[in-house]
N, C-alpha and C positions, 0 to 999 in steps of 0.2 A: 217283514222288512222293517215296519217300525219299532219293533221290541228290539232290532240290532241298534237301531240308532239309539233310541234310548240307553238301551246297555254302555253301547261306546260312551257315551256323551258323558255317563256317569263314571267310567273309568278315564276318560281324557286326563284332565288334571293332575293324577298320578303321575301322569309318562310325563306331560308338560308343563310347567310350571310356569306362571306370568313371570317369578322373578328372576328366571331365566333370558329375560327379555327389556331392551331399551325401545321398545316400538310396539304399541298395542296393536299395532297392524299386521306385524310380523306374528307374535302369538296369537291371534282369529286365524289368521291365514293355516299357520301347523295346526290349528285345533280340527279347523277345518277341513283342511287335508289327510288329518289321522281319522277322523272320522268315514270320510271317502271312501278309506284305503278297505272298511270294516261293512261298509255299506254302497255300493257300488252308484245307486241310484241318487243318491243325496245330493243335493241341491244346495247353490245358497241362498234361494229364497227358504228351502226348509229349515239351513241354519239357523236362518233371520228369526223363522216362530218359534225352532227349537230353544233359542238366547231370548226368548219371552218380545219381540219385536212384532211389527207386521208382514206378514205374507208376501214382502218384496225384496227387491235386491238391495234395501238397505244396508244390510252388513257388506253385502258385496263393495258398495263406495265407501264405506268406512275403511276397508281393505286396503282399498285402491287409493287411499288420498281424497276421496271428491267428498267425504262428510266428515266432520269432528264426533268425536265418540265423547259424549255429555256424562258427568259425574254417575248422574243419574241410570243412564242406558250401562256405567258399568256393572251397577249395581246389579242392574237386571242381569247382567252377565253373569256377576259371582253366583246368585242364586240359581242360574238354570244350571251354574257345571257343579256346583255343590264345593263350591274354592273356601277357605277354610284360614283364620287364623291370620298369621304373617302372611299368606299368600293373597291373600283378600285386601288384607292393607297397603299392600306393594301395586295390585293393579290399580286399586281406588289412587295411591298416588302418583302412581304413572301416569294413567290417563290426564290429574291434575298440574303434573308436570310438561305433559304436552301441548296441555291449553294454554300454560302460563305467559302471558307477553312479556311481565317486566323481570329484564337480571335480575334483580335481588331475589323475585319467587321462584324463579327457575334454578337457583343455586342452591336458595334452602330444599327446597324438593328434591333436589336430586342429591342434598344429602340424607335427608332422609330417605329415599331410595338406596344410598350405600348403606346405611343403617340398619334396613330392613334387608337387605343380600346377607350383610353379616350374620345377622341370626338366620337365615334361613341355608347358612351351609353349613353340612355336618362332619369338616373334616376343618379339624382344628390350623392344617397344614393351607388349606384353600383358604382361610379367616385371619391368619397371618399374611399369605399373599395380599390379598386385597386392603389390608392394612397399611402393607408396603405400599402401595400408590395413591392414598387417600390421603397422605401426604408429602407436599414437595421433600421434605429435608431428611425423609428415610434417603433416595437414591444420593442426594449430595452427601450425606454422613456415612454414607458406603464409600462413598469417591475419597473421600476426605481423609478415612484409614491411608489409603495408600499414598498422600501426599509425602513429603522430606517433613519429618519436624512432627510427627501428629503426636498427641498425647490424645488418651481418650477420656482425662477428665472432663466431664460436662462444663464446666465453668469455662475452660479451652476453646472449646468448641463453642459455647455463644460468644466466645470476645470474636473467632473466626468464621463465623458465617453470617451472608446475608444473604435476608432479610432475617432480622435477631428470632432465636427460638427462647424459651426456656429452658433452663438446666433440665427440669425434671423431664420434659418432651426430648430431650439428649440424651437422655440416658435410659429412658423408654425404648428411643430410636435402636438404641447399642445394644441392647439383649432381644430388640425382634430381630435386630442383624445375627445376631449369633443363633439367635432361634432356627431364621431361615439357614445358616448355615454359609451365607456369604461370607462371612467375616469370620476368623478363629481366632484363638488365642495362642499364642506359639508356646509350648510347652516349656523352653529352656527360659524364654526371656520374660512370660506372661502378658505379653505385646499383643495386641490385637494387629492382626493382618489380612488381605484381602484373599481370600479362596478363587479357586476357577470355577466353583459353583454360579451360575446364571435363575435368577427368578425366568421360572419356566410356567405359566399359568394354563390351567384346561378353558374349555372353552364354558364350563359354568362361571368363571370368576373374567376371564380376558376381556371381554366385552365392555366391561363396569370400569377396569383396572386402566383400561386404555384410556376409556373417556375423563376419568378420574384425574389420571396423570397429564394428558393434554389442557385439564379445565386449568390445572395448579400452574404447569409450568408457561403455560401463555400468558395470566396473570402476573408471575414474575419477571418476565422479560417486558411485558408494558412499564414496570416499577421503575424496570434497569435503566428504561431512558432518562431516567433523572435522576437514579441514586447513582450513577457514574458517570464521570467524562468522558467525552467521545476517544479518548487516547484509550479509557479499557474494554470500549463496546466496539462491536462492529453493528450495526443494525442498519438494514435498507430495507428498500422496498417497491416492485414496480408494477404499473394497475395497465391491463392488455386487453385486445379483445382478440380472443383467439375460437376454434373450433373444438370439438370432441376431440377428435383426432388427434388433434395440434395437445390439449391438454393431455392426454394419455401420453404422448410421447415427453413433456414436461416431466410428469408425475414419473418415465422411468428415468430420468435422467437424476431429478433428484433422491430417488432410491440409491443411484451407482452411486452418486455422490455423498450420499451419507455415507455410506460403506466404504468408499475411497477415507474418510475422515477419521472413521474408526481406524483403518488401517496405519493414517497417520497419527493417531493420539497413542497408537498400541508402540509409536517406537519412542514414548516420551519414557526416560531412564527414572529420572529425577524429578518427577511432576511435583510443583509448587502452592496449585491452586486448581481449583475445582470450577469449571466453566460448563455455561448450558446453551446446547444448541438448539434453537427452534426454525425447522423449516416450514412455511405457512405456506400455503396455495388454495385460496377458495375463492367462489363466486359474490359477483358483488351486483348481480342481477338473473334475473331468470333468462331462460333460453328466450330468445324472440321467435314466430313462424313466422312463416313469409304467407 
């Protein structure tokens, strides 16, 4: 029984990758579980020794939230699953990234997190996606073709967007848009125009792609409140104490409602301008028991 665990343990890695993952938690857990699946009897106190720990259920609470997983103990991780290379660098700063308290280290981290996903996918198509939401002004320079008026000279486009890019970042933008295939060229007029093509990501790149694009565009809606007057913003905002319950049924509301909004931007003929919508709902305290 113990030459199956070892075996698995030594091929886990292959199948799972850390850099598949925004949670060291979530990765122990599938490591742990694929393990299982190979060894029926396995334990997480065996995990714990197998990952070079003590003979307790210490990885079990790292699991679980109730312990922080130390630079250190990842290290011991990487050597027990034999993790290699970019995969190795990605947990070492993950883990790094989850201890982090202050903004500024949690943003650097987690770009170099998107740094290190890029080199570790091997399909040139999934490395463009993830490009796509690494920065804000890919999706608006997609919106921005199908305005009245567009030209797609780069110098255009920085007098017409904010918050200011560079030419060369515009025009970077404008052949990964053709790359991914959003955008063409129209054959008779050599125009660029918007395709019915949609960024459709797997679930090796979605995860990274989402967080990425939620980090950028909440940052620029904070800006918006002062780089515009209230006649071109709408922004509010209201703080509740509600239930589970009561938020789930929020959270579909605002789903119908985004998609009510799409419906109504899809009957805009002559769109002028390029607007972003951010809908926020999170907690502003933990659950209380009774």
């Amino acid at each position: 029984m113990k030459n199956e665990q070892k075996k698995a343990l030594k091929e886990v890695c292959q199948q799972i990758k850390p850099s598949q993952y925004l949670e060291y938690e979530t990765f122990l857990e599938d490591v742990f579980q694929w393990v299982k699946l190979r060894s029926k009897s396995y334990s997480y106190i065996l995990f714990a020794e197998d990952l070079g720990f003590s003979k307790t259920n210490v990885i079990h609470l790292m699991i679980r939230g109730k312990r922080r997983l130390s630079v250190k103990g990842a290290e011991r991780i990487i050597e027990a699953l034999l993790i290699k290379s970019t995969e190795r660098l990605y947990l070492e700063t993950l883990v790094r990234y989850q201890n982090a308290r202050l903004a500024s280290d949690r943003e650097a981290l987690f770009a170099r997190l998107m740094d290190l996903k890029s080199k570790s996918l091997s399909s040139p198509l999934e490395q463009s996606q993830l490009e796509y939401y690494n920065e804000w002004f890919h999706p608006v320079i997609r919106e921005m073709v199908g305005i009245r008026g567009f030209n797609p000279d780069p110098h255009w486009i920085v007098k017409h967007i904010e918050p200011r890019v560079l030419p060369d970042q515009a025009r970077k933008s404008l052949a990964l848009l053709e790359e991914l295939e959003i955008v063409k060229r129209n054959e008779n007029t050599n125009q660029l125009e918007l395709t019915q093509q949609h960024i459709s990501t797997g679930d090796e790149v979605a995860s990274h792609a989402v967080v990425r694009y939620h980090q950028r565009t909440i940052e620029i809606g904070r800006e918006a409140v002062m780089n515009f007057d209230h006649t071109e913003r709408n922004i509010s905002s209201v703080t509740m104490s509600i239930s589970e319950d009561v938020f789930e049924k929020i959270a579909d509301e605002i789903s119908e409602f985004r998609k009510r909004i799409l419906e109504i931007s899809e009957q805009s003929n002559n769109p002028d301008r390029v607007y972003q919508l951010n809908i926020q709902l999170f907690p502003f305290t933990k659950p209380v028991k009774e």
